[in-house]
C-alpha positions in Angstrom: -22.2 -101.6 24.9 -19.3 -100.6 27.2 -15.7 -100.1 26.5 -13.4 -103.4 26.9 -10.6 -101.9 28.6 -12.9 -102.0 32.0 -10.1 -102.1 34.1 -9.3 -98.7 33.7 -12.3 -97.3 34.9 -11.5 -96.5 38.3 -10.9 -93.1 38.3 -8.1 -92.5 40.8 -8.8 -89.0 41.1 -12.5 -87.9 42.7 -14.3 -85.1 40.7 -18.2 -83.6 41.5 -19.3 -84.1 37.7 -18.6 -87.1 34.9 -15.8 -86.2 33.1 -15.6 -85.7 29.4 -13.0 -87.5 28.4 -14.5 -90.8 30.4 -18.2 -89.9 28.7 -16.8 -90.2 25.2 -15.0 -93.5 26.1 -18.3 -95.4 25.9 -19.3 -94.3 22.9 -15.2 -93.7 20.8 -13.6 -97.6 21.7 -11.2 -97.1 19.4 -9.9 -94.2 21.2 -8.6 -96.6 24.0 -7.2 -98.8 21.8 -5.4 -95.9 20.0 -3.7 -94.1 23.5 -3.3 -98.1 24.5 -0.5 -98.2 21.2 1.3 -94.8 22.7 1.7 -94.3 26.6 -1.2 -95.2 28.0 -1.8 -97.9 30.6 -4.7 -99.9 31.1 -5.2 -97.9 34.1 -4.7 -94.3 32.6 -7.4 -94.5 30.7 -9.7 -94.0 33.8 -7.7 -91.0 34.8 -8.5 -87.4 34.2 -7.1 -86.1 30.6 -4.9 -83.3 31.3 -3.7 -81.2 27.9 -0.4 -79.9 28.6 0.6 -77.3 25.4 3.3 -75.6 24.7 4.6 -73.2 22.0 7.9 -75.3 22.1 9.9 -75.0 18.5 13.0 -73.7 17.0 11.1 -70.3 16.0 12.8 -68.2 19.1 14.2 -68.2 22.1 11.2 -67.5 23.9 9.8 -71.0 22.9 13.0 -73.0 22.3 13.2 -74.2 26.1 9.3 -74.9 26.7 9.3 -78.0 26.0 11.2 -79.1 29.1 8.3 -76.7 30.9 5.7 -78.7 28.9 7.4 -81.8 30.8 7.4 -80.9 33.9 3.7 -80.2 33.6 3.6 -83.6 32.6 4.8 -84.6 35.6 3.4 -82.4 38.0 -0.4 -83.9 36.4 0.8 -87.5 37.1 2.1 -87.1 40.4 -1.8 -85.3 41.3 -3.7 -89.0 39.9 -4.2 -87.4 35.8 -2.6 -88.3 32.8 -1.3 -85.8 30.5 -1.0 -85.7 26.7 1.8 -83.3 25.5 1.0 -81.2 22.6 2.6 -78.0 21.0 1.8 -75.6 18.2 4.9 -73.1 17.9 4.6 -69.5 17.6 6.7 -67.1 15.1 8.9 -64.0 16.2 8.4 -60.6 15.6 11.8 -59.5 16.1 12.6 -62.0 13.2 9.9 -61.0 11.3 10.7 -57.4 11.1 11.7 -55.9 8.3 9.7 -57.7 5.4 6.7 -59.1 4.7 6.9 -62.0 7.6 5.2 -59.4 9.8 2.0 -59.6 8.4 1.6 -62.8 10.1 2.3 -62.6 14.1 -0.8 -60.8 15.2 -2.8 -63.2 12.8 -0.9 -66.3 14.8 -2.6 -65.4 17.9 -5.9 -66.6 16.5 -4.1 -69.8 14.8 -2.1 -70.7 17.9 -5.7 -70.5 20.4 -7.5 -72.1 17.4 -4.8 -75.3 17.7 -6.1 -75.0 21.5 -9.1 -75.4 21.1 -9.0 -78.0 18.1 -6.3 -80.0 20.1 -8.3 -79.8 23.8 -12.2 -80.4 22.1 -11.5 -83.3 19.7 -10.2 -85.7 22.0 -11.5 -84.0 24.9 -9.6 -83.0 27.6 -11.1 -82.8 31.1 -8.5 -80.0 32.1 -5.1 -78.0 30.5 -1.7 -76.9 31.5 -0.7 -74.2 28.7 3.1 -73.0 28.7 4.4 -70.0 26.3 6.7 -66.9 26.7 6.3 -65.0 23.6 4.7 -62.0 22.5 1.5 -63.4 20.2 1.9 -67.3 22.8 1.0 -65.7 26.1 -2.2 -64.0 24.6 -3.4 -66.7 22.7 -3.2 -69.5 25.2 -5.3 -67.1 27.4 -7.7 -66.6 24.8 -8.2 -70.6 24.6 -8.2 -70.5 28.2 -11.2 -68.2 28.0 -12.7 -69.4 25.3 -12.5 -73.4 26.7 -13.8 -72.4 30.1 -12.0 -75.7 31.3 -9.6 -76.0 34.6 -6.6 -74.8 33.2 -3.2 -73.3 34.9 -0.9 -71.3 32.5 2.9 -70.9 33.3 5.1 -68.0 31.8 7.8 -69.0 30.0 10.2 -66.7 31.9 12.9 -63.9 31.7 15.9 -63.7 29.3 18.9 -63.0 31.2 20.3 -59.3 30.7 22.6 -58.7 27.8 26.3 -56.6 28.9 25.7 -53.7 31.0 22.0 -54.5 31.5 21.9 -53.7 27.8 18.9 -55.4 26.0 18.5 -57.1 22.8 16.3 -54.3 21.4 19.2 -51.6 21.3 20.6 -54.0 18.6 18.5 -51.4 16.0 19.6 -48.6 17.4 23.3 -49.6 16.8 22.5 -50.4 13.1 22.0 -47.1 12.5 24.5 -46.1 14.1 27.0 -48.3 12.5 25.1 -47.1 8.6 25.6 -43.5 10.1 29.4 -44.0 10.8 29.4 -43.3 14.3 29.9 -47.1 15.6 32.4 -49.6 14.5 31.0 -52.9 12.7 32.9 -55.1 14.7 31.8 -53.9 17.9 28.0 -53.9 16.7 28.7 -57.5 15.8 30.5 -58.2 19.2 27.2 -56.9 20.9 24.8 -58.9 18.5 26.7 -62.1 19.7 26.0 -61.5 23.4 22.5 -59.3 22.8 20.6 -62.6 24.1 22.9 -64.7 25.9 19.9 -67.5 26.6 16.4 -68.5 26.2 13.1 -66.7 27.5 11.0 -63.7 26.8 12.8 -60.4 25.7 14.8 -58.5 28.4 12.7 -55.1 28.4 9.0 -55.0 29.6 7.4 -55.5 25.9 4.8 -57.5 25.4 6.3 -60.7 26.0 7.4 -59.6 29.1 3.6 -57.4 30.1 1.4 -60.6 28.7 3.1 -62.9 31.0 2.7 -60.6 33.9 -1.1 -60.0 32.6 -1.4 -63.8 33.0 -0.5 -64.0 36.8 -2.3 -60.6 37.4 -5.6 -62.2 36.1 -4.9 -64.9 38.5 -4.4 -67.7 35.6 -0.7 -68.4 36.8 0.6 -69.5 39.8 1.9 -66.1 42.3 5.5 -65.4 41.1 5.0 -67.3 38.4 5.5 -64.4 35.8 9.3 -63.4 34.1 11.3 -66.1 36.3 14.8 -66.4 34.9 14.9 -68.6 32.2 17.5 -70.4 33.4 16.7 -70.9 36.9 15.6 -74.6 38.2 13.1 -72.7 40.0 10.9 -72.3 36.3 11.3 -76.0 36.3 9.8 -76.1 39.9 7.0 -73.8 39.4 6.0 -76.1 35.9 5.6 -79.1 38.0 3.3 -77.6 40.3 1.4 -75.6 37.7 0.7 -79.2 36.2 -0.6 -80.6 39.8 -2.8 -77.6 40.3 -4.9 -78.0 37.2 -5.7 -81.3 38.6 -6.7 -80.2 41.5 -9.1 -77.3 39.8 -10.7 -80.0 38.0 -11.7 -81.8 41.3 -12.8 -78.4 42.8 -15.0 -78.3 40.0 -13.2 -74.6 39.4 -13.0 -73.9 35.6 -11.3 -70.2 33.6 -14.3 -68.0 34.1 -14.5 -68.5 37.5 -11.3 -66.7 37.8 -11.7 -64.2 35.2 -14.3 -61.6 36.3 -14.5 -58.5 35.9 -12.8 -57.9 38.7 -9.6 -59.9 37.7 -9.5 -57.3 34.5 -9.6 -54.8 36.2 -6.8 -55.9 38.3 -4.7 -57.0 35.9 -5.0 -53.2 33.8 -4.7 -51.3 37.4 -0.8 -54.1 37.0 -0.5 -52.6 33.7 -0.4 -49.2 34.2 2.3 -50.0 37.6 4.7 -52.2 35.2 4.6 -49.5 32.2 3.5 -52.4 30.5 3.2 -52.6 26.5 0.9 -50.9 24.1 0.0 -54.2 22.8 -1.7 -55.5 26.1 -4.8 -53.4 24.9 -5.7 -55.1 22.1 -4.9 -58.4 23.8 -6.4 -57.9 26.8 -9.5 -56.4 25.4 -9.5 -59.8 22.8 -9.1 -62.5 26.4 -11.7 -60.7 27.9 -14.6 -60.9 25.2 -13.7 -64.5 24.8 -14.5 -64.6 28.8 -17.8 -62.9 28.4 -16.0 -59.5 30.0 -16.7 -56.1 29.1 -13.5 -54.2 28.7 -12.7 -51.3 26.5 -9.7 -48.9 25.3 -11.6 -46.1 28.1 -10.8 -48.9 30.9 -7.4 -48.8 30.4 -7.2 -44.7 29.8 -9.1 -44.5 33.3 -7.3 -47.3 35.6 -3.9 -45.6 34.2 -4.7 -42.2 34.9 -5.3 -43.3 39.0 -2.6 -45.9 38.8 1.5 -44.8 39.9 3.9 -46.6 37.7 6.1 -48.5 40.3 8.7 -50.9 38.2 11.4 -49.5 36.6 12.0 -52.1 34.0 13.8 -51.4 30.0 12.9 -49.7 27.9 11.8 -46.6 29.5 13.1 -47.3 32.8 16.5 -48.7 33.5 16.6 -52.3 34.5 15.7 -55.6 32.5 13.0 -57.9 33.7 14.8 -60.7 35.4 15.3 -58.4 38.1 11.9 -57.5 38.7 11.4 -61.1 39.4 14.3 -61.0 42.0 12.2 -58.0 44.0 9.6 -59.9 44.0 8.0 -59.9 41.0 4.2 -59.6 40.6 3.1 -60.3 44.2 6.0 -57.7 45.6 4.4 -55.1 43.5 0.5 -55.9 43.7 1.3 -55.5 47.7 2.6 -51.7 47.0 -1.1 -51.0 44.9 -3.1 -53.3 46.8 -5.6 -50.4 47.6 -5.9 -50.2 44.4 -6.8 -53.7 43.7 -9.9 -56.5 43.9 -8.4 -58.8 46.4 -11.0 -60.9 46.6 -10.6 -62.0 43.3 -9.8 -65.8 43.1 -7.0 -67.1 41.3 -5.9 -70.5 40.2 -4.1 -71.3 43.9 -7.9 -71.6 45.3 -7.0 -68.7 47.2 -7.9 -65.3 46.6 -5.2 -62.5 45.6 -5.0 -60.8 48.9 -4.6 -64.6 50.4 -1.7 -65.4 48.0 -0.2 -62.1 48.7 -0.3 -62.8 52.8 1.6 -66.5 52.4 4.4 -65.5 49.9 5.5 -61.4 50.7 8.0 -61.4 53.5 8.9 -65.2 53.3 12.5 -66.8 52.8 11.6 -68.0 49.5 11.3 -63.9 48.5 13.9 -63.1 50.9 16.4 -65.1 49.2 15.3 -64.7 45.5 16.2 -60.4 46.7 19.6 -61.5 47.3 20.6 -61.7 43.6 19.8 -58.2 43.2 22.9 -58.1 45.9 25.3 -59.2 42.9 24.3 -56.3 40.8 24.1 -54.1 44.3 20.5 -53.1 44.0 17.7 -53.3 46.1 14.6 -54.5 45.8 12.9 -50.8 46.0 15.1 -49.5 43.5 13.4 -51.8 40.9 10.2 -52.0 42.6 9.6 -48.2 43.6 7.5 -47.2 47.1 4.0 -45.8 46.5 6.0 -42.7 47.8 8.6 -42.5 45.3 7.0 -44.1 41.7 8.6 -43.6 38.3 5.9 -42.0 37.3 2.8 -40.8 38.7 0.3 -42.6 36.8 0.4 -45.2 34.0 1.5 -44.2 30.3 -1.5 -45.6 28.2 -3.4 -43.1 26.8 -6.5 -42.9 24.7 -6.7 -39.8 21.8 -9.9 -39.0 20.3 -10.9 -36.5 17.4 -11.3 -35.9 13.7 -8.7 -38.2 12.8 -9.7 -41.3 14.7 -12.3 -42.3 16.9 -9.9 -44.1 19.5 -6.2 -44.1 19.1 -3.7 -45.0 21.6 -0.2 -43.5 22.6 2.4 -44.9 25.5 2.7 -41.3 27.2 5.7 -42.0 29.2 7.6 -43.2 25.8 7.1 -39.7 24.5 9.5 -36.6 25.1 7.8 -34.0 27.5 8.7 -31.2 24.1 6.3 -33.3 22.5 3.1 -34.1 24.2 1.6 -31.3 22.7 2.5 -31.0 18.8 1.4 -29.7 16.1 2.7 -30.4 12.0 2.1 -30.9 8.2 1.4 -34.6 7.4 3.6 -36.5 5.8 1.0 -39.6 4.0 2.3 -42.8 3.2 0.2 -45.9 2.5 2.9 -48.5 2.9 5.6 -48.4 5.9 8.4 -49.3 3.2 7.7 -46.5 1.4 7.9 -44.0 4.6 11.5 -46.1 5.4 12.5 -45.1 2.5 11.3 -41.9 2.3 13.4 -41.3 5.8 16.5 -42.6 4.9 16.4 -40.5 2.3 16.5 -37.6 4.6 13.3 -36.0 2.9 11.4 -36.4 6.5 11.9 -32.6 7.8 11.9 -31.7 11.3 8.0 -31.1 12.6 6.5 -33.5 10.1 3.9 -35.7 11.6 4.6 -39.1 9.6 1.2 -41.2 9.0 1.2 -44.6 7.8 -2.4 -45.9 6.6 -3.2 -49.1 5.7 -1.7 -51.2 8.3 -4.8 -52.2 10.3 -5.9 -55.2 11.2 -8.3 -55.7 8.1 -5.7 -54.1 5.7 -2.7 -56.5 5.9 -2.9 -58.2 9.2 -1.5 -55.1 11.1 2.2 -54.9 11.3 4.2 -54.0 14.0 6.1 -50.8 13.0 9.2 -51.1 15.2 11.7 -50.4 12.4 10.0 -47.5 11.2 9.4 -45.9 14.9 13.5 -46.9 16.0 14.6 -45.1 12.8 12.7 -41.6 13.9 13.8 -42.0 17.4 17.2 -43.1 16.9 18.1 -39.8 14.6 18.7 -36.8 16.8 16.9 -34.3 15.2 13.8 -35.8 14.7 13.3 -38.0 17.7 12.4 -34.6 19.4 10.8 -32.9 16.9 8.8 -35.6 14.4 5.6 -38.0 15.3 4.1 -41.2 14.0 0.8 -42.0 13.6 -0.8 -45.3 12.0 -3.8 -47.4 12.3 -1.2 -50.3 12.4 0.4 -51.3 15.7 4.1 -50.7 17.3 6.5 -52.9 19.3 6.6 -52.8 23.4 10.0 -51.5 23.0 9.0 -48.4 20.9 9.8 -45.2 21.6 8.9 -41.8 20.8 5.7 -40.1 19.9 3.8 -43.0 18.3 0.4 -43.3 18.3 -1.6 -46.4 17.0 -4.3 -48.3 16.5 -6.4 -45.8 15.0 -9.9 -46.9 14.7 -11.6 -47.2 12.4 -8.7 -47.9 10.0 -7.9 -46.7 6.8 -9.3 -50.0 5.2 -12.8 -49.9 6.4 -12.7 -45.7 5.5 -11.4 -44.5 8.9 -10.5 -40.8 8.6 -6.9 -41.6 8.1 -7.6 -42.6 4.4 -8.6 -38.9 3.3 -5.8 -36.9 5.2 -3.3 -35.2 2.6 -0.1 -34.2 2.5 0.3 -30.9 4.1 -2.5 -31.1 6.5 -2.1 -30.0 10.0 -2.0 -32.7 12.2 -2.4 -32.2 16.2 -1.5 -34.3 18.5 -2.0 -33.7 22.2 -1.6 -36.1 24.7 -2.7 -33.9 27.7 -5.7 -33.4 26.2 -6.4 -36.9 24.4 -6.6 -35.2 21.1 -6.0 -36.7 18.2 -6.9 -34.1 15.3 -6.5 -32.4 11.6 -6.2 -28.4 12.4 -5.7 -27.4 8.3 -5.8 -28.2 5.4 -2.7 -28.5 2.7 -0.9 -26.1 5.1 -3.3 -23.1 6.6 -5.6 -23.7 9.4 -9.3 -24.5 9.0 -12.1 -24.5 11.0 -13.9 -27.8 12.2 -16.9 -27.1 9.4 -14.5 -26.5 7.0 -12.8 -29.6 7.4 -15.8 -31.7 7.7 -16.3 -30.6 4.2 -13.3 -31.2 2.8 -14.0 -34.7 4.2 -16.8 -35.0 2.7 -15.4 -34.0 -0.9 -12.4 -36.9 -0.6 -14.6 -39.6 0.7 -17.1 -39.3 -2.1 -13.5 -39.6 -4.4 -11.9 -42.5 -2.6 -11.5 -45.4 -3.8 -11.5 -48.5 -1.5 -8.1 -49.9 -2.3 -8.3 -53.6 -3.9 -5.9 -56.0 -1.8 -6.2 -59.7 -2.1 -4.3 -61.8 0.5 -4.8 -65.8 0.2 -4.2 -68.3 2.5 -3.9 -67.4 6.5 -3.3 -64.3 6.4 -6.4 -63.9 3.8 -8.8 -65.8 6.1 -7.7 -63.4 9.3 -8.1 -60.0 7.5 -11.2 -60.9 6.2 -12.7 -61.7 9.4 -10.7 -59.3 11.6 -12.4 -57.0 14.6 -10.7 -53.5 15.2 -7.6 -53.4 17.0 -9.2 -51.3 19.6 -12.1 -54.3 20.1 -9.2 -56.8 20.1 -8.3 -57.1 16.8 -9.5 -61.0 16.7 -11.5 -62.9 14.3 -15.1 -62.4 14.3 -16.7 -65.8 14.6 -20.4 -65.4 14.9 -20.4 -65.9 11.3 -24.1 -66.8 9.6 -24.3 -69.2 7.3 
């Protein structure tokens, strides 16, 4: 028996292979008769299905605007002969869910928001997706649907929130705080600053995670070149939504689907873009979690060894000095993968049909750049003062860096983030098993100079693997022990973290990592030249290796497994979480 709506099977649109969403209409009639009571015509039906998603909502202002992105997709699918169906699933914010329990939750979103993805794109199906997001757990999750989905699929960054005063980003908002409890800044003005601190919609000013993921996205060739960090509020976002939503028709008809483009090679290209952006902390785990989905081997080691070969060029917030929107006006992602191209897989091919060194060829040195540079004019800067030569980079290699030792397998530190006083350091520990506890410990000015501050406990499988950003701004915004104090936590810290801070310890305290047995007093060493990560004594006077392997050995045989019970979400992702270091997803070969 065939479906009745016949007259809808002409499928505008040529493709080399039956489509899925027209196999399913002979078998699901009542699907036709269910689009035929929304906005489908007769003749839609026949057309390609074309899921355009967004992580529009109310949640932040990384999301807020989307939804007019998520529309011009729409568009852009009709105008290439598909018919779209709009969906969204919003994300949460970690900047508004610091400070309490509420960030427990973003890292297990990621798997939520790519599990709506699939859920949304295989029950209907879709023959191809558009996926729009901005935000720091969005970008990474719609490329891990993308991965996982393995359909023709264009993603498009949400874009760049405009600079605050001064080039002054939202993140210094902390900083001020405790300046204002300290006494040494007036409330009003804090609250004056807090009312301009984000003056619009789009990803965070600084080069976070928000900001790195979206850049990861056009460096792994699943946006369109120059797509990443555009101004929010520039029609040009609007522009490159429209044509994001005609290219994934057109992959579809070249039969071109997600794993196509993401190779080994495209990894590898988007880490070596890592490393030259300074990028975030959190683009390990992420990365690492997009690229198992895609059947990719990529590990904590890659990163260490494309960094230490790679120059870091952009000098973006918070280590550097200017905010993202003006990385975009040099030229963005294409402007710098010209400076590294060396060091680079051109041949990689990216959702343009064309290869990276072919997108690089048509857009450096045309108008559209030419103009874009201008801006920088208003703020009188040039593009190679945000975009630095291969000759003069802000650094000579890239900050990620990968500690080893007694005290952790694999840990990770951003190297550039870190004082030069304190690459090499060496101090009592100062345990804590909940981050609250350590704030207040701080505050209370019982933190001395030298300590080496370890939170335990916060890994993935623990409690879902807070970030740590109010912890980590409180050490680095007190002048005495931003130089002289370290953090270290199997738990995870924002992009815009500063200071000695090294996460991600694997294997975490939860599962019996090495970080549940240290003590107070224990000598704690970390250094970064090296990539050590170590215990040196015990309860104060140096040991030998042997010595301390015993002592291990004595407080394992005591510890007992802490008992913690989440329900609900959260309970369902840190019973099934991977290490952080392995992506820190949800292990789904799960026998029943």
């Amino acid at each position: 028996m065939q479906p009745t709506s016949t007259p809808g099977d002409q499928n505008p649109t040529e493709v080399p292979r039956e489509l899925a969403s027209q196999r399913v209409r002979r078998m699901s009639f009542e699907g036709d008769a269910l689009r035929l009571s929304m906005d489908w015509s007769v003749e839609d039906l026949g057309r390609p299905q074309v899921l355009v998603e967004t992580t529009a909502g109310s949640s932040h202002p990384s999301s807020y605007a989307l939804r007019e992105l998520g529309a011009e997709a729409a568009k852009g699918v009709l105008q290439a002969g598909g018919k779209p169906g709009e969906y969204t699933t919003t994300d949460i914010c970690d900047g508004v869910a610091q400070a309490h329990d509420g960030m427990r939750y973003p890292l297990a979103s990621r798997e939520f928001i790519a599990n709506m993805v699939e859920i949304h794109a295989n029950a209907t199906p879709f023959d191809a997706m558009v996926l729009s997001s901005a935000g720091d757990k969005a970008v990474p999750a719609h490329l891990l649907a993308i991965a996982r989905l393995d359909l023709p699929s264009v993603h498009i960054p949400g874009g760049a929130m405009a600079a605050g005063p001064q080039f002054r980003s939202n993140e210094e908002l902390w900083s001020m705080k405790v300046a204002v409890d300290q006494g040494t800044l007036d409330f009003e003005e804090f609250l004056a600053f807090q009312r301009f601190a984000c003056p619009g919609c789009g990803a965070c000013q600084y080069m976070g995670t928000a900001a790195t993921m979206q850049v990861m996205s056009e460096a792994l060739g699943l946006a369109l070149p120059w797509g990443a960090l555009v101004p929010a509020t520039m029609a040009e976002i609007r522009r490159m939504a429209r044509a994001a939503g005609e290219r994934a028709v057109e992959l579809l008809t070249a039969g071109v689907t997600a794993r196509q483009i993401l190779t080994r090679e495209a990894f590898e290209n988007a880490v070596t873009v890592h490393a030259a952006i300074g990028g975030s902390l959190n683009a390990v785990m992420h990365l690492i979690a997009i690229a198992r989905e895609a059947g990719v081997p990529l590990t904590a080691e890659d990163f260490d060894a494309i960094h230490r070969r790679t120059p870091v060029l952009v000098d973006a917030k918070t280590a550097g000095r200017y905010p993202t929107e003006l990385f975009w006006y040099a030229g963005g992602v294409p402007a710098l993968m010209a400076q590294i191209k060396d060091l680079l897989h051109l041949d990689c091919v990216t959702v343009t049909g064309a290869t990276v060194g072919e997108n690089l060829e048509r857009l450096n040195g045309s108008q559209l750049q030419k103009h874009a540079a201008m801006f920088l004019g208003n703020y009188r800067l040039r593009p190679e003062q945000v975009i630095r030569p291969l000759n003069d980079p802000v650094y000579d290699s890239g900050s990620t860096v990968l500690l080893s030792g007694n005290l952790a397998t694999g840990a990770i530190v951003k190297s550039h983030a870190v004082a030069s006083s304190m690459l090499t350091h060496a101090g009592p520990a100062r345990v804590f098993d909940r981050e609250e506890d350590a704030i207040a410990t701080l505050l209370d000015d019982r933190i001395q100079p030298g300590d080496v501050v370890v939170v335990r406990y916060q890994g993935p499988r623990a409690n879902g693997m807070p970030e740590m950003f109010f912890l980590s701004e409180l050490i680095a915004s007190n002048p005495v022990l931003a130089s002289t104090t370290a953090l270290v936590t199997d738990g995870r810290f924002s992009g815009a973290s500063r200071g000695p801070c090294v996460g991600y310890a694997y294997p975490e305290a939860m599962d019996g990592g090495p970080l549940a047995f240290v003590e107070d007093g224990d000598l704690v060493e970390i250094d970064i030249p090296r990539r050590l990560l170590r215990v040196v004594g015990l309860r104060g006077v140096p040991a030998t290796a042997e010595q301390i392997d015993q002592e291990w050995g004595r407080r394992k045989a005591d510890w007992p497994r802490p008992q913690v019970v989440h329900r609900g979400a959260l309970g369902q992702y840190t019973a099934l979480a991977r290490p952080a270091l392995f992506g820190g997803g949800l292990e789904t070969r799960i026998e029943h």
